[in-house]
N, C-alpha and C positions, 0 to 999 in steps of 0.2 A: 292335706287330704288327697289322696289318688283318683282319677280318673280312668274312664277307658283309657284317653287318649294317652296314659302313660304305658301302658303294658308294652314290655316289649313284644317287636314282632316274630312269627315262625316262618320258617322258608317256605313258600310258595311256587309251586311247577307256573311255567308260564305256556298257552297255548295260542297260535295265531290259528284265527276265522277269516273267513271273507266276510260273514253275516251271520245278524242271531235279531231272534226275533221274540221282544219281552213284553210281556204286559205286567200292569198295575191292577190290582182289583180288590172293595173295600166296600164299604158303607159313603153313601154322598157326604158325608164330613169326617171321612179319614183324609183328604186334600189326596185324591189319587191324579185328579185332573192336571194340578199344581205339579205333583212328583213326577206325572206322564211328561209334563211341558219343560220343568227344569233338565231332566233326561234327553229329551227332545237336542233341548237349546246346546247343549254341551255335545252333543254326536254331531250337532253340526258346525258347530265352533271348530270340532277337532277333523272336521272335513268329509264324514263320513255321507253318501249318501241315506236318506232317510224317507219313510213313508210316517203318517200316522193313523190313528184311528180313535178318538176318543167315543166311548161311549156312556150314555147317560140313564139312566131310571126315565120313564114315562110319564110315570106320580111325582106330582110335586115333592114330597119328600115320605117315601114308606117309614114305617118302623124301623130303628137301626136295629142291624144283624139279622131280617127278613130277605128273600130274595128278591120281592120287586126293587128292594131299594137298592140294591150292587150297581157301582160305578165301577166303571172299567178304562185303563188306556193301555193301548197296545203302540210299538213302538218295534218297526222294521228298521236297521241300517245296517251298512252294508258297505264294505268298500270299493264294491261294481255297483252296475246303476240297479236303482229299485222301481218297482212299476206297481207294488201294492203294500199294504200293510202286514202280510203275508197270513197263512193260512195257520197251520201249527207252529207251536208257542216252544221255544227254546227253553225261556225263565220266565217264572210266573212267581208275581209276589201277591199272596193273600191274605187278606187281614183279620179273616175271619171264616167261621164254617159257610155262612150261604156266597160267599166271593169261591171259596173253594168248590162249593155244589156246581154252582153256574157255569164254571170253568174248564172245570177238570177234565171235559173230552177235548176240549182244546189241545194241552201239553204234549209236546213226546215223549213218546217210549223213551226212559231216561231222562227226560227233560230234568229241569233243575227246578223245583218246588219251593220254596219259602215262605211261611206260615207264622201267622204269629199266634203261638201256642197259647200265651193269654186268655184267649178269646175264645178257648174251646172248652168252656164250662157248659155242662149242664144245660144252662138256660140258653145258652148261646146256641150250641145244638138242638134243642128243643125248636129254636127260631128258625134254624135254616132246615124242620123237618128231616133231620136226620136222627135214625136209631141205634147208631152208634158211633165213638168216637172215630175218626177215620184215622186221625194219629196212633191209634192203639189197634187194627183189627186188622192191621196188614195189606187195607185196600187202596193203599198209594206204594206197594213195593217197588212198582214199576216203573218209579219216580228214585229220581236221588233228592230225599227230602229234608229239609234244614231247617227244623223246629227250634225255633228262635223268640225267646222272651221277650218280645217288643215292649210292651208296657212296664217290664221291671225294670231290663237296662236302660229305657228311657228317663225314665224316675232315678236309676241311679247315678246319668250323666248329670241330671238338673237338680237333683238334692241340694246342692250347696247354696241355691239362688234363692230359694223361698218361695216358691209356685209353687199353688197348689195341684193337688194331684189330678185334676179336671184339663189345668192348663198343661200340665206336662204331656199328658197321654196325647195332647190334640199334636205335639210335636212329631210324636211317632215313625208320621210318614215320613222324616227326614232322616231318620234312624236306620230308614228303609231302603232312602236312595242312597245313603252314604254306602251300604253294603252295596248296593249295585254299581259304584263309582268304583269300590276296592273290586268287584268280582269284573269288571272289562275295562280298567287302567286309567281311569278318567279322570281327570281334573277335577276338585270341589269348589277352585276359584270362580266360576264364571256365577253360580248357585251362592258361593256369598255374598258375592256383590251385588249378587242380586234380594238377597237376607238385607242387606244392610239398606239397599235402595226402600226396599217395598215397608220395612216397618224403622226407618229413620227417625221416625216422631216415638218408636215403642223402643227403647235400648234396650229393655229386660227381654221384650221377643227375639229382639238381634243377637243378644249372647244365649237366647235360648236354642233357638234355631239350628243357630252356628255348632252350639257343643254337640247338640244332636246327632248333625249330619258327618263333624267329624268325629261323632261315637262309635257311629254304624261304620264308616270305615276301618277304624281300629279294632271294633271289634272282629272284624275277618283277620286282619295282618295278624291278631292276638293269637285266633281261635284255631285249634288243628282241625277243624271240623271242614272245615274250606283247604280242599286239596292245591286248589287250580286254580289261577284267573284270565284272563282272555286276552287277545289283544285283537282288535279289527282295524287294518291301515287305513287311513286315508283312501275316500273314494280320488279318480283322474277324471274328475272334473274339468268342465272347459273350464278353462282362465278366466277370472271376473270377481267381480265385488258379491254374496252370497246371502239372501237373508232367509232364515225360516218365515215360509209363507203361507198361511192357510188359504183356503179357497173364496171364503168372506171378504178377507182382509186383499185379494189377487184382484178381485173384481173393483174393490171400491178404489184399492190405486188406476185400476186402467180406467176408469169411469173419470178419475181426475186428467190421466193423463188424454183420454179421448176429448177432455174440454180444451185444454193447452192446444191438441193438434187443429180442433175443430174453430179455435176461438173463438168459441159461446161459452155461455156461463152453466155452470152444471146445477140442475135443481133433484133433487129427490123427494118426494110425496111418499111415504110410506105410512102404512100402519102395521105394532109390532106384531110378528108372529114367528114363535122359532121351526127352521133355525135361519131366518133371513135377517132377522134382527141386527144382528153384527153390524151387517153393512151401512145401515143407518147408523150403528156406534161409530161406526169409522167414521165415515163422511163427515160425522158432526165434528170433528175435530181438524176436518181441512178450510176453515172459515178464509185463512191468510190465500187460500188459493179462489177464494170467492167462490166457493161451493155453498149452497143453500139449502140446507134439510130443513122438512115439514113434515113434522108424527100428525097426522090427521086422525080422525076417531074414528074411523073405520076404513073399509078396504075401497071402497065405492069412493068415500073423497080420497084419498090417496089418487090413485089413478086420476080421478077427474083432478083435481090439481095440477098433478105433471101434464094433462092434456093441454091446462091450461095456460103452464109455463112454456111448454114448448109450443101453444100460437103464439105467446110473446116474442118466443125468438130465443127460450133458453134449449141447451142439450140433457133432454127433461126425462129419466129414469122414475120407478114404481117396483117395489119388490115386493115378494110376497113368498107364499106357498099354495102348494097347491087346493085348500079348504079359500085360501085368497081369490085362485085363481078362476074360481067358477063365480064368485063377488063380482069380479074386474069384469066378465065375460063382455056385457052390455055397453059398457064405454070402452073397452077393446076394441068392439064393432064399430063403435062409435070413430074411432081415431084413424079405422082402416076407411072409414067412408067419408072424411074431409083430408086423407091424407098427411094425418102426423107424426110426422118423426118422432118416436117413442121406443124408450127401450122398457121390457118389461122383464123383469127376473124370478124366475118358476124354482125358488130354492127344496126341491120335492124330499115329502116327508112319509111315513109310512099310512096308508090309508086303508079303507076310503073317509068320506067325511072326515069330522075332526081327527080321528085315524091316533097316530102315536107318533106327539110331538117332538121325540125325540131321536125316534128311530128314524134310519133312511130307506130311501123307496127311488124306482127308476121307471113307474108308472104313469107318469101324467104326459107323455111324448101326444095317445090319440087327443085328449085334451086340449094340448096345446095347438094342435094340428086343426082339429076341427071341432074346436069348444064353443063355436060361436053361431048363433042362429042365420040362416040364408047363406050366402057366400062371403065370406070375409078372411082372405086368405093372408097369410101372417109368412115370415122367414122365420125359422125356427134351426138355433145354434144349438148344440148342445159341448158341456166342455168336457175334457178326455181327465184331464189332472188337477190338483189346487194353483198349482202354476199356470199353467193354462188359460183358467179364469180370467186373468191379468188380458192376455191376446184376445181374450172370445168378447170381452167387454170393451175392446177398442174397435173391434171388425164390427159388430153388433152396432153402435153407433154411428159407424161408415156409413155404413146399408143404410140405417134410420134416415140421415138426416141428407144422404145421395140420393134414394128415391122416392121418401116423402112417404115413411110407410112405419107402423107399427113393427119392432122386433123381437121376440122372444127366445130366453137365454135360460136354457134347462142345466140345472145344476142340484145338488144335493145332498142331504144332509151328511153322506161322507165325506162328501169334494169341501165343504164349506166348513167344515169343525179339522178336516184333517190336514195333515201339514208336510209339505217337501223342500227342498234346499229352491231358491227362484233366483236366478242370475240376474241382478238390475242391469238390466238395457242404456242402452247410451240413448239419449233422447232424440239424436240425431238418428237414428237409425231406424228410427217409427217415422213414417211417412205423413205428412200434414194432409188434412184434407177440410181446407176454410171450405165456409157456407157464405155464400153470398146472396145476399138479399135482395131484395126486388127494386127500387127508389122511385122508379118511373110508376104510378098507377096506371097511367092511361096505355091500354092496349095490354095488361096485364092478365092472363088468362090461364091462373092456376091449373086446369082442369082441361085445356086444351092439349089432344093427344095426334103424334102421330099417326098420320090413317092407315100405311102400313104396318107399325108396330106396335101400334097403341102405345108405345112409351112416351111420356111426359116428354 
């Protein structure tokens, strides 16, 4: 029986970029988040630098082919350096009419379009309020557009196996990245092994997956519809070891590594709320480094917790957001008037009140500034990039546990979902900074201040 992957291929013009800037965009269970990240992980494999931007639905889950429900990731790299996820959209894959409503001032003039035409019945349009087909009425001319049977070729790479047609279609998305692998030169190995890794207990998903992804590649080399494909060098990176890092995952290592420099024990009190949640997932899995997470049942113990660990003498963090941050306000105050080293994490989400848990926001600075009743004055970091994180969550605990003082570390839900190349650091090369303790009680005088500087 024949396959895509047998078609011979057609010649192809080859173009070098410095940058191009794509997004993913679908329904919450076309796996856009998955296809953004595997895309992700492979531009940085091949050295390029990279921004990201995933974004999510608000609602727990809208109707599928509605527009509250569109998932989206976007995905800047580049072989100079990059400083955002970028503004207008090079390549844009959608899955659907309301991915494409959502979107579509996004793209450039010419941008490159890809659609899975499937999905533009009737009812599917009816969903994403639209009153006429956009594939037929000439209102994406302005687009080079690549109207592509996602759900048939996918069905007819996986025919052979015996899935039914539920489980085939949910493959799709790989169908999607493999065309994106063939359209800018990329590798499909880092994406199988990662197939093979993630569903090793499922072998029917593993050769599902697999033929998918190397469908949608075949399908370009096949098809004369695809003129051109890209090439983007390698970014000149400083020399070093390189990991894709998001801004959740930056913080909870420096939080580790701030206990190594500090040598105290690192505690986390948190209650969940996105998008701070991560960091509690992290932490929870560095037990071997004697890290100690506590999901407390609301924001109030959280905070008092960590308050608590760090009078024991642990390097005691509290995360939240900003609907958190007005919870914490009172034992905030609290920490600043017995003087405890506390780091506190302000992961800001779109507001006010419970606001949009998903969206980000760069609002809660007066807040954190001056959120607290009478005079309780706080240091307040804020970090530039997801890499970053990593830096502002070891200098943040300096401060804490150097001058005996509450610290607050503004960050948010772009920096914390989105992801850049992070140079791991030589451990030598972060500065120690032990806490020593007090052993003598008598003549011990916490609160005793210099007369001219008032410093401790």
């Amino acid at each position: 029986m024949s396959t895509l992957a047998e078609v011979p291929p057609v010649k192809h013009k080859r173009e070098v970029l410095d940058q191009a800037v794509i997004r993913f965009a679908g329904d919450s269970g076309d796996g856009m988040q998955i296809t953004g990240s595997q895309f992700t992980n492979t531009a940085a494999l091949y050295g390029n630098d990279i921004a990201t931007f995933p974004d999510y639905p608000a609602e727990i889950r809208a109707p599928a082919g509605t527009i509250p429900g569109v998932s989206g990731f976007q995905l800047h790299f580049s072989s100079n350096e990059v400083y955002t996820p970028g503004d207008a959209i090079d390549v844009w894959i959608a899955m659907n009419p309301a991915a494409l409503k959502v979107n579509v001032a996004d793209l450039k003039a010419n941008g490159i379009l890809s659609v899975n035409s499937d999905s533009f019945k009737e009812n599917d349009l009816r969903k994403a309020q639209m009153t006429s087909n956009p594939l037929e009425d000439h209102s994406l001319d302005k687009f080079r557009l690549f109207s592509v049977e996602l759900e048939r070729l996918t069905r007819r790479s996986l025919e052979h196996l015996g899935l039914d047609a539920k489980s085939m279609d949910r493959c799709k998305n790989f169908f999607a990245l493999g065309m994106c692998y063939w359209l800018y030169n990329r590798s499909m190995e880092p994406t199988v092994r990662w197939i093979e890794d993630k569903f090793k207990n499922k072998p029917l998903l593993v050769e599902a997956n697999k033929l998918t992804l190397k469908g949608g590649y075949s399908y370009c080399e096949a098809t004369e519809a695809f003129q051109i494909s890209y090439e983007i060098p390698p970014a000149q990176l400083t020399p070093g070891l390189y990991r894709s890092m998001s801004g959740n995952q930056a913080l909870a290592l420096g939080f580790v590594t701030a206990a190594q420099k500090s040598g105290l024990t690192l505690f986390q009190g948190s209650y969940p709320i996105t998008p701070a949640s991560d960091i509690l997932h992290e932490l929870s899995q560095y037990k071997d480094f004697g890290v100690m997470t506590f999901q407390a049942e609301d924001e109030i113990a959280a905070v008092t917790s960590a308050i608590g660990a760090a009078y024991a003498g642990a390097l005691a963090i509290t995360t939240t957001s900003g609907p958190g941050m007005a919870l914490k306000t009172e034992a905030m105050g609290l920490a600043v008037a017995v003087e405890i080293p506390l780091v506190i994490c302000d992961i800001q989400r779109g507001g006010p009140s419970t606001g949009l848990p998903t969206k980000t926001e760069q609002a809660d600075l007066l807040q954190a500034l001056f959120g607290r009743n009478s005079e309780a004055p706080i240091p307040v970091l804020a970090a530039s990039t997801p890499a970053d994180c990593f830096w502002v969550a070891i200098e943040a605990s300096r401060i804490a546990v150097k001058y005996m003082v509450p610290v607050i570390i503004l960050s948010d839900g772009y920096l914390a979902n989105g992801a850049e190349p992070w140079r791991i650091p030589e451990l030598s090369d972060i500065p120690d900074f032990p806490v020593k303790f007090a052993s003598d009680p008598n003549g011990f005088l916490p609160y005793k201040r210099n007369p001219q500087t008032l410093a401790r």
